[in-house]
N, C-alpha and C positions, 0 to 999 in steps of 0.2 A: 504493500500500500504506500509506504515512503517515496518509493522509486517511483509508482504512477503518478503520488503527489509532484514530485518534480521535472517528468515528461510530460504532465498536462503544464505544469506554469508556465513550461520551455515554449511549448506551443502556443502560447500566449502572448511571446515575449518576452519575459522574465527570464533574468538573470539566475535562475535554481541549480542549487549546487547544494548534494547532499554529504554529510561528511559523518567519520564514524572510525575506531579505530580497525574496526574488520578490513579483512581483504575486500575488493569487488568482486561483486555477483556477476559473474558471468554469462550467469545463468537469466537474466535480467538483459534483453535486447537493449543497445544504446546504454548501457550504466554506465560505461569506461568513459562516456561523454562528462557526463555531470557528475559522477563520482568521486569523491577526494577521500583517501584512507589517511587518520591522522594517529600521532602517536598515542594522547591523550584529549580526550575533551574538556580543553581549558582555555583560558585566555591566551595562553604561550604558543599552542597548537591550531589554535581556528581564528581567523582573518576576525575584522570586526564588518558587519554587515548592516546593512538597513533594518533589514527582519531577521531574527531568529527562529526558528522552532525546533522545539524541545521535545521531540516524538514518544517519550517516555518518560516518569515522574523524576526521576535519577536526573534527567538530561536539562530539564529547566531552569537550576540555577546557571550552566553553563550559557543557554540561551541567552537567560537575562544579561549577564557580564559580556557579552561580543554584541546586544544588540544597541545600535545607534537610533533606533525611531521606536520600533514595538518587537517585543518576548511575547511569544505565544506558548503555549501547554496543549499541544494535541492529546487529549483522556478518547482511549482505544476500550475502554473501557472503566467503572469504576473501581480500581485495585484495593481500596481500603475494606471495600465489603467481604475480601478473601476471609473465612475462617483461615484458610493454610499459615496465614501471615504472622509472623513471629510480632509482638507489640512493639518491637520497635522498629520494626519494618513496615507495620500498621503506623508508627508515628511521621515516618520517613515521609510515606504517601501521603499523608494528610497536610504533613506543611508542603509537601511541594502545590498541594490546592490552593495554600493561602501565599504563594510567591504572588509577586505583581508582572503576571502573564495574562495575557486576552484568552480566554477557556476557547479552543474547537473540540468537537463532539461529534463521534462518525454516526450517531444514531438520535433520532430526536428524543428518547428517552433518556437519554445521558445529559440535553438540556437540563430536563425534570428535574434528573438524580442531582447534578451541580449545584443548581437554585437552592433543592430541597436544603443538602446537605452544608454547603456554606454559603448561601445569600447571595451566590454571584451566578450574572447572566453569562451564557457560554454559545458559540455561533455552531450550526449543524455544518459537517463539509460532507458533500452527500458521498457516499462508497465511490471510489473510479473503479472502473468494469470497463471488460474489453466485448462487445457483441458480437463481434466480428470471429472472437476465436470461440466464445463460447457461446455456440449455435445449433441450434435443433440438427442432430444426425442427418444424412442425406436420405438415407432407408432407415426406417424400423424392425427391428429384428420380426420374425414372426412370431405368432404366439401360440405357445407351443405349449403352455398350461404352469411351465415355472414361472416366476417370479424371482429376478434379479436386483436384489436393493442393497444400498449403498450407505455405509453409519460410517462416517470420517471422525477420527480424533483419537487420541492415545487414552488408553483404560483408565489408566486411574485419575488422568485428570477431571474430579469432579464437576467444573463448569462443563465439559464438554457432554455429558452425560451417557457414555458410551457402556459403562457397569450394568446401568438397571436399564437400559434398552436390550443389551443384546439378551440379557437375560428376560424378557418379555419378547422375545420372536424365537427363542430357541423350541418353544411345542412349537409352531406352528412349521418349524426346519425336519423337527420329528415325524410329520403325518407322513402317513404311505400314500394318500390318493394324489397327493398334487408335490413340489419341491420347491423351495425356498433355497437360493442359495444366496449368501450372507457374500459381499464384496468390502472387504476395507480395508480405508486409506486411511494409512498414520506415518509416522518416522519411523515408528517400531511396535514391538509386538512383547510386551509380559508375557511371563510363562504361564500365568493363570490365567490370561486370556488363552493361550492356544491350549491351555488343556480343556480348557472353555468347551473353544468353538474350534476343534482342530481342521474341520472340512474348509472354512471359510477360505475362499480365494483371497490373497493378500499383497498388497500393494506397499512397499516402504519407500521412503526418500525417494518419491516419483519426481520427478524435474516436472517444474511448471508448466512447461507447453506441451508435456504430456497430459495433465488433467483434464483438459476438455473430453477426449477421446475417451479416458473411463468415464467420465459421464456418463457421456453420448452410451454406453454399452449396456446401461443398465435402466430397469423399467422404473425404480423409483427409489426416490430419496429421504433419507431421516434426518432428519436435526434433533436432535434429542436433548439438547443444551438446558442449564440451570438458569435462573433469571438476572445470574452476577454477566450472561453472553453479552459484551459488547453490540455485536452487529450480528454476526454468522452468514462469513463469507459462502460458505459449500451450499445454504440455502439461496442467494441471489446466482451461484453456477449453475445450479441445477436449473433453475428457472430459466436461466440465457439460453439453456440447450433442452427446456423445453420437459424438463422431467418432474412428472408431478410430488407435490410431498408433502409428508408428514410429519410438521412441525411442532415442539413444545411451547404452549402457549404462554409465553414469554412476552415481555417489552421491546425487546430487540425483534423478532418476528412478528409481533402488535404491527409494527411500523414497518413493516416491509412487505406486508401482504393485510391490508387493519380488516379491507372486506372478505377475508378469508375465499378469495375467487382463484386463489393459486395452489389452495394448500388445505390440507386439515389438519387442525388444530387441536392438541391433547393435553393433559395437563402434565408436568413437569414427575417422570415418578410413578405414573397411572400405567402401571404393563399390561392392564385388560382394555384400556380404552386404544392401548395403542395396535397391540394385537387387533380389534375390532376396526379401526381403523386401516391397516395393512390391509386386514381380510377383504374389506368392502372397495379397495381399488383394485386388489388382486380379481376380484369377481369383474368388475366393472372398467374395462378395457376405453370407451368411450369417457370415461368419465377421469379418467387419467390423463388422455390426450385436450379433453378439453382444461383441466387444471394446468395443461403446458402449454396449453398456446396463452391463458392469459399470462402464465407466470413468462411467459416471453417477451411479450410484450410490457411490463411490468420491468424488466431486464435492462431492454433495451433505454429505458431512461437515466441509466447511472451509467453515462458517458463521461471518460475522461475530462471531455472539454466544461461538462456540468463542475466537473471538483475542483479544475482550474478556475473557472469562474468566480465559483465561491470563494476561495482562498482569496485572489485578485479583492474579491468587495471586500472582505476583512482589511488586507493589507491596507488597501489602500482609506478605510474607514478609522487606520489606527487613531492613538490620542492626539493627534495633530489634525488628522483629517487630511491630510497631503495624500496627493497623486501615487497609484501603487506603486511598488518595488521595483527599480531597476536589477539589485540583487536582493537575494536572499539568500539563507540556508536551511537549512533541516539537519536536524542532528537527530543518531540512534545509537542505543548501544549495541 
């Protein structure tokens, strides 16, 4: 998402120049353009710039000390609400909320959550998406009575809710009359996951421009996420390539589908509703295609050039009110 944030500004105009002590992602079409690997993120190491932004709660004090007009706080999600979090890793995130950064917010519920949480207003930058790569199959498989579906995210990470999913589709993997075969994408695979689910077809450290294509392969999609989901990128893929899903009815999926015309909606944790829900697209073949073409359409409006945009009115609305950015940066760790 960093990297799109600074190929849509490029395309804009803007001066965007992402910096970070990592190598470049190669893997990231054009990053070696705008990509600067720095030693440390600090004032000694990063140029001083018009805009800063600080892609992660760590990275916004550095922001604010390189920036000459406006520090921004990109919140990818709200990190304080982690149980995982040690309290003073809990206290870590909570001052980097009250730094003097202009809040962006990749989901308009994280508006909400900011206001709620410390009294300040936060600007939404909508997801950048590519349409073009991820787009409905040329052919549809036939249908042949299985059921191919798709739970992306590593097990035990609780937000991603991957645990009490698979463990609510494993009867319906069990029946003899019909087959479910379970597709997933992670980095990796625990061993109590494959003693799990050892049939599952499995996908690790896939390269990005391969993910369209597993998509494209499979009849439907789950998002199964807690309500701490920022956004939930694999639900707005699935929809660009047209596959219908079933989603945890979440804030973050509230706002990305709110008329539920792309998707159905279970509760967070519920393995009979969500089971009942699989079952009733698996039956219902029309009714999955029609959930893809809106969630298609739905897709196609989180265009790179929308997030440049958005970014562009920020900048250039900072506390001066001056004309947008000639440079900027983005910083990540």
């Amino acid at each position: 998402m960093v990297l799109q944030h600074a190929r849509a500004l490029r395309g804009l105009g803007v001066d965007a120049t992402v910096h970070s002590p990592d190598p470049c992602p190669n893997w990231f079409d054009g990053a070696d353009i705008f990509y600067r690997q720095v030693r440390a993120l600090d004032r000694r190491s990063l140029p001083r710039v018009e805009v800063a932004v600080g892609t992660l709660a760590p990275t916004v004090a550095p922001a604010i000390e390189i920036a000459e007009r406006l520090a921004c706080h990109l919140c990818q999600g709200y990190e304080p609400a982690h149980e995982t979090l040690s309290r003073a890793e809990r206290d870590a995130m909570l001052a980097a909320y009250e730094l003097p950064a202009r809040k962006l917010v990749v989901s308009p519920h994280l508006v909400r959550t900011v206001r709620e949480q410390h009294g300040l207003e936060a600007d939404w930058i909508p997801q950048p998406f590519e349409p073009e790569l991820f787009r409905p199959p040329k052919q549809e498989r036939e249908d042949d009575g299985r059921l191919r579906v798709l739970v992306s995210g590593h097990w035990d990470l609780e937000v991603k809710g991957v645990v009490w999913c698979l463990r609510a589709l494993r009867p319906l993997f069990a029946q003899s009359s019909r087959r479910l075969d379970l597709v997933r994408l992670s980095l990796d695979a625990d061993a109590e996951e494959l003693a799990f689910w050892p049939e599952a077809e499995r996908h690790r450290h896939v390269p990005p421009a391969e993910v369209p294509a597993l998509i494209q392969s499979v009849d439907l999609c789950i998002g199964p996420s807690s309500p701490l989901e920022g956004f939930g990128l694999l639900a707005l893929e699935a929809m660009g390539c047209a596959r219908p899903c079933v989603l945890t009815d979440i804030p973050s999926h509230q706002d990305l589908d709110p008329e539920e015309r792309a998707s159905i909606k279970v509760p967070f944790g519920d393995g009979e509703v969500l089971r009942g829900a699989v079952e009733s697209l698996w039956r219902d073949r029309d009714l999955r295609r029609r959930l893809g073409r809106v969630g298609r359409a739905i897709a196609e409006t989180y265009t790179e050039r929308r997030t440049g945009e958005a970014l562009v009115r920020v900048f250039g609305d900072g506390p001066t009110g001056r004309r947008p950015p000639t440079a900027q940066v983005k910083i990540e760790t």
